[in-house]
Phi, psi and omega in degrees: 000324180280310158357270182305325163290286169320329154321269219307298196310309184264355151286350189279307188269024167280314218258316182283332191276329146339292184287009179264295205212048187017236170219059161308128156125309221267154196267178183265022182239353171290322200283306168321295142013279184310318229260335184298314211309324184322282186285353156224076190332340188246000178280144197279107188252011190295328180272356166294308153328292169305316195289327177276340167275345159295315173303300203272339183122279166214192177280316189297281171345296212268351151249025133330321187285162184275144129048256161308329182271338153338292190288347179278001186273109169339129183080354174252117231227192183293322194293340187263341175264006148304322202267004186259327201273315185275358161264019191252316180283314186314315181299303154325286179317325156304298178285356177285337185274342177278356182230041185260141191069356170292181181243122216297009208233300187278007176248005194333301178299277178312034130282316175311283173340299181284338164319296197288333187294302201286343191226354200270041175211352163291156193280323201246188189255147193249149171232116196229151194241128143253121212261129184230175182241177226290325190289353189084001199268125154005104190273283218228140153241125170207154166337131125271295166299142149209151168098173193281158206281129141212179186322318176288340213243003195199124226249109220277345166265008174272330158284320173307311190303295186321318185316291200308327171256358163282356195052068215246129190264329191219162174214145163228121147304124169229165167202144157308151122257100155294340165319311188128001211255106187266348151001177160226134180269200188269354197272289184330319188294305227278329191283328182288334168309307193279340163306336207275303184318313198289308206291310201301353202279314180243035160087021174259122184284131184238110156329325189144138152285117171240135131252136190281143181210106161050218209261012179292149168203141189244125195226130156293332192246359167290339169254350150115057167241002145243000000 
């Protein structure tokens, strides 16, 4: 019984010192911590915590991680990678709504964030359309692509239809490397022409290609490539 009270007691005081001064102060294994108790609230998670930041590495590693690799850590069951898995999203949902209606030239670095939040630790390659208005301001973002990029693999009338119900006056293409490589292959060169081709048929402008490679970023039109 006392167990469990000093369990309940140092989790009450992660949750008042959170709600005092968020989470200044807090160590990163504190954090991990807080975020397992979400799912299961009467369990003792510090060493589950600590073992996952030894596994992984760092607080980005360990909510990067997957599912299954979570779970290969004692003590962490499906209810604790809920509360780790919905602050990875929330956050995300959160920096994509700070910059929707911005105007994408004067927000760069948040866009840059978020880009880099939402794609630079995925495994495979994402290919995403950010849809802007005549003002430049941010309409819409989306997934087109997944898996690796070619010519073939990237379908120019499935963006035009996007443009086109998005009202979209310019777009900028982002895509990953997980390799690490922020580089442009020849497919990247050969896929951005023909989008740029297709787009230009109903007077829609592509604005720029980025790519995320880790903490890397490759901009087309910073090297005169759009």
């Amino acid at each position: 019984m006392s167990t469990q009270k000093n369990n309940e007691g140092h989790r009450q005081r992660l949750r008042d010192k959170f709600l005092q001064n968020g989470l200044d102060g807090f160590l990163d294994y504190e954090i991990i911590e807080l975020l397992l108790t979400l799912g299961t609230p009467r369990s003792d998670c510090k060493q589950s915590a600590r073992d996952a930041l030894k596994k992984f590495g760092s607080l980005k590693s360990v909510l990067e991680a997957t599912p299954v690799e979570l779970k290969e850590i004692k003590g962490i069951g499906e209810n604790n990678v809920f509360g780790l898995k919905i602050a990875q999203a929330v956050s995300r949902r959160y920096l994509a709504d700070k910059i929707i209606n911005k105007d994408f030239i004067r927000s760069a670095d948040e866009v840059k964030d978020y880009l880099q939040h939402q794609l630079r630790d995925k495994t495979k390659e994402v290919f995403v359309a950010i849809y802007l208005n005549g003002r430049n301001q941010i309409i819409k973002m989306e997934e087109l692509f997944q898996g690796t990029l070619s010519t073939s693999a990237v379908y120019p009338r499935e963006v035009v239809k996007g443009a086109l119900e998005n009202d979209a006056a310019a777009i900028v293409f982002v895509h990953n490397h997980p390799s690490g490589n922020p580089n442009p292959s020849q497919d990247d060169l050969s896929i951005t022409k023909k989008l740029k081709d297709a787009l230009m048929s109903i007077d829609v402008s592509v604005h720029d290609h980025i790519i995320i490679a880790g903490n890397d970023l490759y901009s087309f039109a910073d090297h005169g490539l759009i």
